[in-house]
C-alpha positions in Angstrom: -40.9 -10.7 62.7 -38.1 -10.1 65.1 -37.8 -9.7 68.7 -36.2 -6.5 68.8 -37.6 -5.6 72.8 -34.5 -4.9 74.4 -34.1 -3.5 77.3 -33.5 1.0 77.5 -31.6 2.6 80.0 -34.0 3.9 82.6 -32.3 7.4 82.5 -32.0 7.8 78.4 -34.6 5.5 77.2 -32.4 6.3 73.7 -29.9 3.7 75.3 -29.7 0.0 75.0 -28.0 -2.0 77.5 -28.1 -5.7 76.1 -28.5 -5.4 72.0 -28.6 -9.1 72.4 -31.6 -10.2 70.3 -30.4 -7.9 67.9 -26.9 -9.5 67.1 -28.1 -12.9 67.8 -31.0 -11.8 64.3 -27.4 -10.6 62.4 -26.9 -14.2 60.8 -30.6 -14.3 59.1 -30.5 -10.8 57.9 -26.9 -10.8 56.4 -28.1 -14.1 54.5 -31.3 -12.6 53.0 -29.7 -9.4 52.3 -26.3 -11.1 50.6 -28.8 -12.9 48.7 -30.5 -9.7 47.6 -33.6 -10.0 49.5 -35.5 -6.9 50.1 -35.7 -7.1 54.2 -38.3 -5.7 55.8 -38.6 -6.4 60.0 -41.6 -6.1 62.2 -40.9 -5.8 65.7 -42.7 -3.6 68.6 -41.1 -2.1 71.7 -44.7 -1.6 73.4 -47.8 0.3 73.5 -49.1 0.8 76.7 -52.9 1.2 77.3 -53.4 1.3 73.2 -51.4 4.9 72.9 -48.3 5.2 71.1 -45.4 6.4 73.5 -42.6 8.3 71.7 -40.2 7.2 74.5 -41.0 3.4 73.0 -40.0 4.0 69.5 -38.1 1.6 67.7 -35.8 4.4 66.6 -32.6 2.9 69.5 -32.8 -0.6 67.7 -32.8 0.9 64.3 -29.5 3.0 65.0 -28.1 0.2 66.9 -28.6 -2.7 63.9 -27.4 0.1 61.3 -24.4 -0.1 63.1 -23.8 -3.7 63.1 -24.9 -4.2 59.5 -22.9 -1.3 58.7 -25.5 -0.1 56.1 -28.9 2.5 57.1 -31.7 1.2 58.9 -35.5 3.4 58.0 -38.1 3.0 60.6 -42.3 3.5 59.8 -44.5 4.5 62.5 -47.4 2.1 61.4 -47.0 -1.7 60.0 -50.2 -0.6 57.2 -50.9 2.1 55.0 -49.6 4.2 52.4 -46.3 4.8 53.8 -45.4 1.8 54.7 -46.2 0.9 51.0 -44.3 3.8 49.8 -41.0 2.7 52.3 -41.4 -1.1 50.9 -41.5 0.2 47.2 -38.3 2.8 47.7 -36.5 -0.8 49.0 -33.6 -1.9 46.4 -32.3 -6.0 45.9 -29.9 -6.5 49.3 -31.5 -3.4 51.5 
């Protein structure tokens, strides 16, 4: 699990203004994945009231560690179920 909750710009909640916890989780995921560890991270940006809000995706701090890792980052809308399973199986050594 990683504590990927950073703060969004108020006016383009697509914006991060301190990736922070992002690059300070950079030294941990370059180990596993240099060692060819299939990485998979579990974070949440919030759920308000129980609903899913589309505005707190974690689609930002997926584009945002892509960039640092220099390789692509795929997201899941749930942490169970079929896809999930289907994302974790489609995962190669070092991804």
């Amino acid at each position: 699990r990683v504590d990927f909750n950073v703060p969004l710009s108020k006016t383009d909640s697509t914006k991060i203004t301190d990736d922070t916890r992002i690059r300070e989780a950079l030294p941990t995921i370059n180990f596993l994945t240099n060692a060819g560890a299939k990485v998979i991270l579990a974070s949440h940006c919030g759920r308000p009231k129980g609903e899913v809000n589309e505005k707190m995706r974690m689609a930002p701090m997926a584009t945002r560690l892509s960039e640092l890792i220099k390789k692509p980052v795929q997201t899941v809308g749930e942490c169970i179920g079929a896809d999930v399973e289907a994302s974790v199986a489609k995962l190669s050594a070092g991804d």
